[in-house]
NUBAZA-671525 format. One line per field, with one value per residue (C-alpha): residue number from 1; residue in three letters; x negated, y, z negated. Coordinates in pm, 1 decimal. Last residue first. Example, Ala and Ser with C-alpha at 12.3 -4.5 7.8 and 13.67 -1.06 7.14 Angstrom:
! NUBAZA-671525
pos	2 1;
code	ser ala;
u	-1367.0 -1230.0;
v	-106.0 -450.0;
w	-714.0 -780.0;
This chain:
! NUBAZA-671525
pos	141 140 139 138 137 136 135 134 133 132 131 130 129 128 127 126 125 124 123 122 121 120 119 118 117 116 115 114 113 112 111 110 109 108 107 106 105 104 103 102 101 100 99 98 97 96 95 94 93 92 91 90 89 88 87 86 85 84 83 82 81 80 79 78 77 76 75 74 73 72 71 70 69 68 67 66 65 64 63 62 61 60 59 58 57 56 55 54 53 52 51 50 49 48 47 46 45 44 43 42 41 40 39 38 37 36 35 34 33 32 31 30 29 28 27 26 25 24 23 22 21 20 19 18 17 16 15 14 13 12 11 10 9 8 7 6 5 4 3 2 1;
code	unk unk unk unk unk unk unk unk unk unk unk unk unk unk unk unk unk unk unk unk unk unk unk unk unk unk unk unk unk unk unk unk unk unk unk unk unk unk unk unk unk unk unk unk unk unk unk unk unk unk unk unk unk unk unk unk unk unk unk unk unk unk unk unk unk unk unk unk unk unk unk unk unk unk unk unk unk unk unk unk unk unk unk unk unk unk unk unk unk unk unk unk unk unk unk unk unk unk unk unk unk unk unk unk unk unk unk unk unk unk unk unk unk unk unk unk unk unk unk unk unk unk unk unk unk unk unk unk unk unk unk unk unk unk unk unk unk unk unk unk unk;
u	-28544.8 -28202.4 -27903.5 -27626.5 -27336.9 -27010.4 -26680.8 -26534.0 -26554.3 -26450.3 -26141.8 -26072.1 -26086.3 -25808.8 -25605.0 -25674.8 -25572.4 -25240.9 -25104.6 -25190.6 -24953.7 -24661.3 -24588.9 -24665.6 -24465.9 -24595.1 -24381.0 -24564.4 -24511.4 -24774.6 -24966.6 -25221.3 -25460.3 -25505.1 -25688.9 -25568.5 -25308.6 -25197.4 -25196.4 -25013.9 -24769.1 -24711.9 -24659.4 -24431.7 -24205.3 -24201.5 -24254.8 -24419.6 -24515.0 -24861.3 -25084.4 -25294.5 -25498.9 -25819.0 -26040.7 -26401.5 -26526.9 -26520.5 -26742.6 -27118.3 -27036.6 -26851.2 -26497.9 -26295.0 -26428.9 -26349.9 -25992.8 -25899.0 -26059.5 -25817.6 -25543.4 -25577.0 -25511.2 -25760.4 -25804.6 -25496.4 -25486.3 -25176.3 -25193.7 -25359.7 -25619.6 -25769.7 -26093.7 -26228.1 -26566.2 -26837.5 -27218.6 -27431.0 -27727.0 -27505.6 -27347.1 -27602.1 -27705.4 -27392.6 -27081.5 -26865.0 -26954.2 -26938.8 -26582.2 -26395.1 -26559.8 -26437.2 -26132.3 -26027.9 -25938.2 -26208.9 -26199.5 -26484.6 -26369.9 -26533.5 -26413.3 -26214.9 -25942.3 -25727.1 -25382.9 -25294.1 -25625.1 -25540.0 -25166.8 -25373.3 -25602.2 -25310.5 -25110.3 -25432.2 -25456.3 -25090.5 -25126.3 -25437.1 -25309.0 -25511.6 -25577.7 -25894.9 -25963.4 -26318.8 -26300.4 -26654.7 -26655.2 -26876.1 -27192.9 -27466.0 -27752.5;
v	30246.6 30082.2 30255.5 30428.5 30246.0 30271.5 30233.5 30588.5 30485.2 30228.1 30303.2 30587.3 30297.3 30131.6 30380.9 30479.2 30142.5 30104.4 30420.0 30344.0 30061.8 30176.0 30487.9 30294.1 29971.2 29708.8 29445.5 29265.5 29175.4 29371.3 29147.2 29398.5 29297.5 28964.3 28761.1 28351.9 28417.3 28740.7 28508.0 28214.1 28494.9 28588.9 28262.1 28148.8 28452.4 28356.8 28708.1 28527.7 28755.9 28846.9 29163.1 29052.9 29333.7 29219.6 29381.7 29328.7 29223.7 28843.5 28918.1 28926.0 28615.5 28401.7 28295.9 28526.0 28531.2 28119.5 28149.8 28456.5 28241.2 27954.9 28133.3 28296.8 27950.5 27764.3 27786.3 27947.2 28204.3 28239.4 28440.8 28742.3 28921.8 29264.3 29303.4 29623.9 29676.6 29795.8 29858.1 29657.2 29415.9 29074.3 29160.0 29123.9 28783.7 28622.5 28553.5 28767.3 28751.8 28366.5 28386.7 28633.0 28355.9 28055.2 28277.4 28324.0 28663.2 28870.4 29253.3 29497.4 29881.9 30123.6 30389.1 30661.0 30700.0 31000.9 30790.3 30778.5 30616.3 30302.0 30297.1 30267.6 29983.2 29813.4 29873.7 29715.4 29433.1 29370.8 29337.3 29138.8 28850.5 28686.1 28926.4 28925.3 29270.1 29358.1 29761.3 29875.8 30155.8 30373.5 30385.4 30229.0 30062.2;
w	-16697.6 -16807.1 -16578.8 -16796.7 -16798.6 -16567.8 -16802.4 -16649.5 -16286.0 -16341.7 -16523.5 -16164.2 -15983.4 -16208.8 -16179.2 -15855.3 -15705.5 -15931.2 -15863.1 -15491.4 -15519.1 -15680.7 -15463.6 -15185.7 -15273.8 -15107.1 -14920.1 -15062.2 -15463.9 -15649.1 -15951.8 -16121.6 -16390.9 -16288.2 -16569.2 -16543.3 -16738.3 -16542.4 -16235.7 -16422.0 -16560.6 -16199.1 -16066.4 -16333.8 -16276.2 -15909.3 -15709.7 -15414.9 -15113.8 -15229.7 -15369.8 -15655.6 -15763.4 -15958.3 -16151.7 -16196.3 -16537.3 -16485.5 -16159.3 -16324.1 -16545.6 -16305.1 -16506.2 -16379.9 -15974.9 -16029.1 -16194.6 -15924.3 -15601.2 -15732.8 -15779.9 -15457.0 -15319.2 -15036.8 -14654.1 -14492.5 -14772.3 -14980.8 -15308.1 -15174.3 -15396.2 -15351.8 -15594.1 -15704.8 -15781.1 -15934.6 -15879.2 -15666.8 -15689.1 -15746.3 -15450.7 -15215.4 -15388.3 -15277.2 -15531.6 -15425.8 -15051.2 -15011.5 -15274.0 -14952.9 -14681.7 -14842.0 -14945.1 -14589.8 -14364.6 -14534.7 -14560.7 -14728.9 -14847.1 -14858.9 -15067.1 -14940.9 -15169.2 -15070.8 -15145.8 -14786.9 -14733.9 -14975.4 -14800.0 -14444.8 -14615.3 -14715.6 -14402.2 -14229.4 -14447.0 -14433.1 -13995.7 -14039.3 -14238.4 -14389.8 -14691.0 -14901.3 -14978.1 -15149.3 -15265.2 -15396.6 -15640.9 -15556.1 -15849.4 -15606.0 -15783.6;
């Protein structure tokens, strides 16, 4: 079992999923980091067997996929046994106070509003990389 925490992004659009991934760098994190344009093929990965063998991870959310709503992916990674423990960074255009409390609701633990905040952002990301890295347990022989 690998102890790097994994970074999933599911972002549609490829030019915020790049300045993501270049704000993730700029903050010395070098994890790898996995990108899907669609939820259908962002929830395939997170709940395929290859996943279910690996360490932790860290789960970038966008709100508004051309397939399905982040909302849903969030309520479905949250209530799957071996991904309810995973965080998840919401990143999205919409800062509707209903939207945000329906995210944190439904277990967010970070809701940015794009345009990201650098500062903000990478604060966030090695925060809560640097939690699990602290929660791992000790493998079972």
């Amino acid at each position: 079992m690998s102890n790097e925490v994994r970074i999933v992004m599911i972002e549609d659009d490829l030019g915020h999923a790049r300045l993501i991934e270049k704000n993730i760098r700029r903050a010395n994190i070098s994890n790898s980091i996995q990108h899907f344009e669609t939820g259908s093929e962002g929830l395939a990965y997170l709940f395929s067997e290859e996943v279910r063998g690996q360490g932790p991870m860290l789960i970038l959310l966008d709100l508004n996929l051309p397939d399905m709503s982040g909302t849903e992916i969030l309520a479905q990674v949250k209530s799957h046994d071996h991904l309810r423990r995973a965080p998840v960074v919401v990143l999205t255009t919409t800062d509707d106070k209903a939207e945000v409390d329906r995210c944190y609701d439904l277990g967010c633990n970070v809701y940015i509003t794009k345009p990201v905040d650098y500062a903000n952002f990478s604060d966030a990301i090695r925060q809560l990389g640097l939690f699990l890295s602290v929660m791992q347990s000790p493998e079972i022989d």
